[in-house]
N, CA, C and O of each residue as an XYZ file, in Angstrom:
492
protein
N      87.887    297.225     41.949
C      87.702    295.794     42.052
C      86.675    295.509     43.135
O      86.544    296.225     44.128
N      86.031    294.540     42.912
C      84.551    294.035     43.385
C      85.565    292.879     45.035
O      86.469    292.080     44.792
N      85.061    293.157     46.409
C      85.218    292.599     47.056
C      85.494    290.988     46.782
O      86.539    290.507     47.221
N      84.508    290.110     46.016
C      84.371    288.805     45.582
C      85.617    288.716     44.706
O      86.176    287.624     44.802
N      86.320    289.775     43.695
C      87.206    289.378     42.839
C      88.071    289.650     43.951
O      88.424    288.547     44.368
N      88.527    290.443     44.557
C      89.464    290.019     45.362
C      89.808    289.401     46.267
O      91.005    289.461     46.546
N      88.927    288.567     47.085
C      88.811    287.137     47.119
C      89.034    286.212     46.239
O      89.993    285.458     46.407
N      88.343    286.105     45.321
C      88.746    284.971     44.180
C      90.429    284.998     43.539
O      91.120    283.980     43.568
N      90.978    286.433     42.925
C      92.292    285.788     43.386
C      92.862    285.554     44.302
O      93.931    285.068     43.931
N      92.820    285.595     45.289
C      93.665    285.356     46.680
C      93.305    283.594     46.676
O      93.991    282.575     46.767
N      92.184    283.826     46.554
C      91.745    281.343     46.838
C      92.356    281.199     45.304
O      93.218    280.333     45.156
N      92.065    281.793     44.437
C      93.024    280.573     43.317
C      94.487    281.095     43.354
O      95.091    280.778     42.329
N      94.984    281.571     43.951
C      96.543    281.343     43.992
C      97.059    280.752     45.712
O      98.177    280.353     46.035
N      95.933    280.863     46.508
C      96.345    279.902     47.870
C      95.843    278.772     47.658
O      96.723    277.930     47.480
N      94.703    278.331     47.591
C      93.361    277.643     47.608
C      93.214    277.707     48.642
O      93.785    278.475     49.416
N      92.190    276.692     48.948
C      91.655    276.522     50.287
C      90.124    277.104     50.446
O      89.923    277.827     49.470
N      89.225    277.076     51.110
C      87.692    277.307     51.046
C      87.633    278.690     51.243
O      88.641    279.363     51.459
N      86.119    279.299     51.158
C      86.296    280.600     51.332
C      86.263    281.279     52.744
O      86.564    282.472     52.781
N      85.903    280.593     53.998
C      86.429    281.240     55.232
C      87.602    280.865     55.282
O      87.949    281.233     56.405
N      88.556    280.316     54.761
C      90.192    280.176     54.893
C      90.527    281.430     54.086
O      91.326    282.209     54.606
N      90.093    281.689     53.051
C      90.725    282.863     52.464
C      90.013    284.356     52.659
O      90.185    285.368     51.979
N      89.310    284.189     53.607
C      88.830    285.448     53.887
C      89.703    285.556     55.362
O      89.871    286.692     55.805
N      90.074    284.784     55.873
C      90.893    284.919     57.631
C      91.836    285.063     56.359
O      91.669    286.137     55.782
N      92.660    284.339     55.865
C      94.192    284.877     55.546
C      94.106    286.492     54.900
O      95.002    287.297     55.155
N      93.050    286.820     54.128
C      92.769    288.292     53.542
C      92.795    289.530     54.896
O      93.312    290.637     55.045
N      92.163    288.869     55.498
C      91.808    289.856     57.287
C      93.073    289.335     57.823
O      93.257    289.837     58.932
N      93.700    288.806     57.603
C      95.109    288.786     58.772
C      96.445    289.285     57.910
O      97.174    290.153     58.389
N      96.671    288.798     56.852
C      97.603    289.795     55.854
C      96.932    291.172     55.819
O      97.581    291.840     56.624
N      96.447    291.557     55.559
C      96.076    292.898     55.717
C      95.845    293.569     56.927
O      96.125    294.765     56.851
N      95.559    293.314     57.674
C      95.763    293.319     59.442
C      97.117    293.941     59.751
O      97.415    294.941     60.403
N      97.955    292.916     58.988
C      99.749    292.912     59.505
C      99.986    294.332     58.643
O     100.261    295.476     59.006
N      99.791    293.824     57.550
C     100.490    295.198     56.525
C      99.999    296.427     57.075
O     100.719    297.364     56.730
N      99.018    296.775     57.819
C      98.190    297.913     58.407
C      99.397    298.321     59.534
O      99.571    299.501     59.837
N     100.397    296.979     60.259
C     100.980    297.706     61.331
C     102.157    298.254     60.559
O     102.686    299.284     60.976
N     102.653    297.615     59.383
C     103.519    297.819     58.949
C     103.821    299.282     58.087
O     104.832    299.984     58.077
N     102.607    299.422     57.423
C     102.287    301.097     56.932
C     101.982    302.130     57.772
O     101.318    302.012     58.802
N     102.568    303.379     57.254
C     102.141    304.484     58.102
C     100.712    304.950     57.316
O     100.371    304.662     56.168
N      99.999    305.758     58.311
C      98.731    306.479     58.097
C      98.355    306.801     56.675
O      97.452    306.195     56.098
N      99.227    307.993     55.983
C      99.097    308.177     54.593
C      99.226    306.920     53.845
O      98.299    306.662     53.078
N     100.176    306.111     53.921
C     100.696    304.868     53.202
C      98.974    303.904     53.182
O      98.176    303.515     52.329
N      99.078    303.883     54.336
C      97.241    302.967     54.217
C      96.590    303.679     53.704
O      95.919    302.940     52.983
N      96.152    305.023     53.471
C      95.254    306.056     53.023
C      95.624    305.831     51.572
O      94.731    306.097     50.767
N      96.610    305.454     51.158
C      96.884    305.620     49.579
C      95.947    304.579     49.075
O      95.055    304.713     48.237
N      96.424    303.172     49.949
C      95.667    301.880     49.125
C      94.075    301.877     49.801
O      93.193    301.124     49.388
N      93.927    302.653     50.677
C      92.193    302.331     50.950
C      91.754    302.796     50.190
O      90.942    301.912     49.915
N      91.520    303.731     49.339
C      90.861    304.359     48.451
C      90.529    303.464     46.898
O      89.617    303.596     46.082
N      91.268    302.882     46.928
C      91.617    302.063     45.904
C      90.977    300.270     45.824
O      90.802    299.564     44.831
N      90.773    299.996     47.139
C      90.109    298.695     47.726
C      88.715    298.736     48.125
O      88.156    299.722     48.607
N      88.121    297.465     47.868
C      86.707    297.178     48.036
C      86.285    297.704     49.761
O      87.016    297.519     50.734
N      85.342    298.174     49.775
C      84.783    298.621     50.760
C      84.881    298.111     52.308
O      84.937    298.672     53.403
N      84.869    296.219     51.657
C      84.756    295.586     52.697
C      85.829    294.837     53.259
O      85.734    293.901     54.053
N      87.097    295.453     52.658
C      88.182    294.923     53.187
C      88.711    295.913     53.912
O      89.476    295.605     54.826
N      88.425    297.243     53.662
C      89.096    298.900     53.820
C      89.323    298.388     55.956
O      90.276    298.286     56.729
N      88.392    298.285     56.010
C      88.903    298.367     58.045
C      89.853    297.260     58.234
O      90.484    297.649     59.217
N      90.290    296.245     57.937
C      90.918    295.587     58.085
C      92.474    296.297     57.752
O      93.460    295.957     58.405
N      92.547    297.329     56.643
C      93.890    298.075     56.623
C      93.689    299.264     57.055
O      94.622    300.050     56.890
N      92.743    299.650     57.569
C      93.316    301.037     58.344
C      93.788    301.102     59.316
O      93.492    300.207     60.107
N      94.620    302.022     59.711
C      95.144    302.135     60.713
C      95.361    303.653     61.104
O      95.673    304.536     60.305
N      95.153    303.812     62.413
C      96.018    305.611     63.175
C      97.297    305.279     63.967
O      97.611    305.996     64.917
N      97.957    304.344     63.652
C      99.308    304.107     64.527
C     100.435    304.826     63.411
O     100.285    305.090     62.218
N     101.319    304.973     64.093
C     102.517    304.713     63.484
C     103.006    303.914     62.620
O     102.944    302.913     63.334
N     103.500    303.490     61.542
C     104.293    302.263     60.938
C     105.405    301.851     62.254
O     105.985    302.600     63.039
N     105.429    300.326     62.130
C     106.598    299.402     63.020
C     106.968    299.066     61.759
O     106.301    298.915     60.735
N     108.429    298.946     62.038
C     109.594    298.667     60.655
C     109.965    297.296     61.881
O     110.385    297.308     63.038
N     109.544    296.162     60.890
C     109.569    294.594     61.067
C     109.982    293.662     59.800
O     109.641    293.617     58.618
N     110.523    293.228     60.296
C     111.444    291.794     58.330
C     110.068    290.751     58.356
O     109.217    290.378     59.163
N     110.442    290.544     56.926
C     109.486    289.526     56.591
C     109.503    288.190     57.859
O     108.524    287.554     58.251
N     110.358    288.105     58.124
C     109.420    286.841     59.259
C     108.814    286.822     60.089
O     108.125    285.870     60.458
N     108.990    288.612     60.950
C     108.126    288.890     61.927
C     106.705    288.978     61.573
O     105.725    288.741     62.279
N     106.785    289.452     60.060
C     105.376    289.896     59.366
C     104.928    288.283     59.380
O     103.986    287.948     60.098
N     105.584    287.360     58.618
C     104.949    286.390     58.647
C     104.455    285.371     59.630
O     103.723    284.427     59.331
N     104.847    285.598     60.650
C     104.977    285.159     62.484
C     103.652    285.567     62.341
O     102.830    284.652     62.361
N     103.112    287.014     62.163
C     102.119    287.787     62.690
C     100.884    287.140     62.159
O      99.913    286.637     62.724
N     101.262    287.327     60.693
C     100.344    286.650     59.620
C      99.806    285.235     60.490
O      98.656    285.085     60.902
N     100.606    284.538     60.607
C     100.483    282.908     61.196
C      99.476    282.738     62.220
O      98.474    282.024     62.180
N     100.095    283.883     63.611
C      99.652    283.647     64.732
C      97.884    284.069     64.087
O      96.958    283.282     64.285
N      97.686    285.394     63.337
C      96.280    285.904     63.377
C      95.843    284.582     62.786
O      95.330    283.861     63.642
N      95.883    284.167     61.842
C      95.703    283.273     60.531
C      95.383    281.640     61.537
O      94.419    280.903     61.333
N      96.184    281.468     62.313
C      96.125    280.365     62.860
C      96.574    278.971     62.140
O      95.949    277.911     62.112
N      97.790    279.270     61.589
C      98.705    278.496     60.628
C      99.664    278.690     60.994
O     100.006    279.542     61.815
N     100.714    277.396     60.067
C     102.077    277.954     60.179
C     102.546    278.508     59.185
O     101.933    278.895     58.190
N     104.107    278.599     59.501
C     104.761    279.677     58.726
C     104.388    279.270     57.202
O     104.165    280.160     56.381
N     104.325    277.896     56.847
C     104.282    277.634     55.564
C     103.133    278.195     54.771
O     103.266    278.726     53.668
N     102.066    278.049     55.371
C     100.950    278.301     54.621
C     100.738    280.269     54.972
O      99.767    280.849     54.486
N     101.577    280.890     55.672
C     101.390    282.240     56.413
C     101.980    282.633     54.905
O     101.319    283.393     54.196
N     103.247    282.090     54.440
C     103.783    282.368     53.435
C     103.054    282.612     52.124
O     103.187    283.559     51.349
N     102.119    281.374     52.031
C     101.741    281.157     51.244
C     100.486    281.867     50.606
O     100.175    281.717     49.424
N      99.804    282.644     51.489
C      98.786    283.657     52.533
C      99.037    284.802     51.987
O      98.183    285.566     51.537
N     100.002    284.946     51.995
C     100.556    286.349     51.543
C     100.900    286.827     50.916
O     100.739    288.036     50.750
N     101.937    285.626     49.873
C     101.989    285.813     48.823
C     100.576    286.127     47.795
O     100.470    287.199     47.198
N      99.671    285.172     47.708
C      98.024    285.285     47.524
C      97.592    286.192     47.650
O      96.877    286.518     46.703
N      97.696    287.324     48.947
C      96.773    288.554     48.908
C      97.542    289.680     48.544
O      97.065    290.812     48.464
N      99.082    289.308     48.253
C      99.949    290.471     47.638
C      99.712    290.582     46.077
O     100.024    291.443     45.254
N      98.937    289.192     45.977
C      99.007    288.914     44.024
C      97.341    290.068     43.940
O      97.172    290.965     43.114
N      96.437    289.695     44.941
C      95.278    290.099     44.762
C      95.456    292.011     44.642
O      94.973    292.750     43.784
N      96.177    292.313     45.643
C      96.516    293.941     46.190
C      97.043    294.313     45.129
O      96.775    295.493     44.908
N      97.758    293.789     44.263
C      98.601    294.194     42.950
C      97.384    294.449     41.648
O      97.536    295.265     40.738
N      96.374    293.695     41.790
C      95.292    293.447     40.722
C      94.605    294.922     41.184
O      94.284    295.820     40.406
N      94.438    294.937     42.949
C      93.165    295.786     42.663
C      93.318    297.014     42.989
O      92.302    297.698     43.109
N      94.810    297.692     43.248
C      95.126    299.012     43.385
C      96.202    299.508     42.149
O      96.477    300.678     41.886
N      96.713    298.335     41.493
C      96.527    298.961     39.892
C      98.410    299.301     40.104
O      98.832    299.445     41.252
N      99.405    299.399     38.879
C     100.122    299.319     38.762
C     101.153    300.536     39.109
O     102.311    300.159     38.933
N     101.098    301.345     39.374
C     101.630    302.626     39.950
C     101.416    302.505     41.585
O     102.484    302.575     42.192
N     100.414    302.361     42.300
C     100.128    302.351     43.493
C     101.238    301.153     44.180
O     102.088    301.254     45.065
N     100.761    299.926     43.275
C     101.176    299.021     43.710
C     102.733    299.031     43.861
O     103.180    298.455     44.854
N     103.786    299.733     42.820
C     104.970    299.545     42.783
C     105.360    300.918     44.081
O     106.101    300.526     44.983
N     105.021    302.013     44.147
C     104.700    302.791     45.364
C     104.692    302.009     47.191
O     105.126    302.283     48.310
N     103.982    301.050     46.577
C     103.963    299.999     47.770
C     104.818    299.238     48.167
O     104.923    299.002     49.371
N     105.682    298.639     47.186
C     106.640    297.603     47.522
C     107.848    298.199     47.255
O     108.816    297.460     47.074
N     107.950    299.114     47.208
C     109.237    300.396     47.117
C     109.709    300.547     48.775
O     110.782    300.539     49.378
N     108.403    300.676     49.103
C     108.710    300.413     51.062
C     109.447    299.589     51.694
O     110.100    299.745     52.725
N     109.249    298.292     50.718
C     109.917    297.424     52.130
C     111.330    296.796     51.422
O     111.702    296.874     50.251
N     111.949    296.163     52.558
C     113.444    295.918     52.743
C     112.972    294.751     50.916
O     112.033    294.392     50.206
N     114.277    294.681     51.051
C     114.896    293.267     49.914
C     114.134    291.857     50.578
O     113.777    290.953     49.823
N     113.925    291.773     52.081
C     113.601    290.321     52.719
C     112.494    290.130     51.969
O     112.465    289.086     51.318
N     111.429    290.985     51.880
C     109.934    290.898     51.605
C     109.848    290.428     49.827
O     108.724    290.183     49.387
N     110.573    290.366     49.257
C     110.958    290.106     47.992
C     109.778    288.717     47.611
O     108.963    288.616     46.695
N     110.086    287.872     48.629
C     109.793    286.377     48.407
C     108.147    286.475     48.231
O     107.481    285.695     47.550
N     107.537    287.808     49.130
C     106.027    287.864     49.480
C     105.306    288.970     48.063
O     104.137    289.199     47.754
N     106.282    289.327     47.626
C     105.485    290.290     46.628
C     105.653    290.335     45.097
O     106.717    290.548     44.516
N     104.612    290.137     44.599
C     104.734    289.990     42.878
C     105.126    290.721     42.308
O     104.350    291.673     42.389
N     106.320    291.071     41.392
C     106.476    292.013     40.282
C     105.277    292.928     40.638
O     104.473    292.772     41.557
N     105.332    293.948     39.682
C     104.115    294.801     39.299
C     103.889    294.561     37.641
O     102.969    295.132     37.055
């Protein structure tokens, strides 16, 4: 998937202009970077547009955090509140599902608790 398409779904399922959905793309993915371990990000970078890839890498450790801390995080980077952090995320979880493809993606949300439910699309 082409950087621009994954942008474009993320603004038609948030809306909002395109430096709003490029900060919510760089700050959801930001968070999910603390939230994955090393291999875990290595799975989906390979799989993502070029120009989103630094925004999820990471050499830390995974931190095991519930969806509200994630979405706290989301907010504070994002510079919103919780509502629209929500809303943020849901958007770039719909986009991450499109562009790392249906095996990866269910691999992915196999990770996290039952809370995160609300933030992630079927596969």
């Amino acid at each position: 998937m082409e950087y621009s398409g994954f942008l474009q779904i993320t603004q038609s399922e948030a809306g909002g202009d395109s430096e709003e959905t490029e900060r919510a793309v760089r700050a959801v993915l930001t968070t999910l970077a603390e939230r994955l371990s090393r291999d875990e990000a290595r799975d989906l970078l390979q799989r993502l547009p070029v120009e989103i890839r630094p925004w999820l890498h990471t050499e830390r450790s995974a931190e095991r955090f519930d969806v509200g801390e994630f979405l706290r995080r989301v907010a504070e980077r994002e510079g919103v509140d919780l509502e629209s952090a929500e809303r943020d995320a849901r958007a770039v979880f719909a986009a991450l599902r499109e562009a790392v493809g249906h095996d990866e993606y269910a691999d992915l949300t196999v990770r996290f608790p039952p809370d995160y439910g609300v933030l992630l699309p079927r596969p």
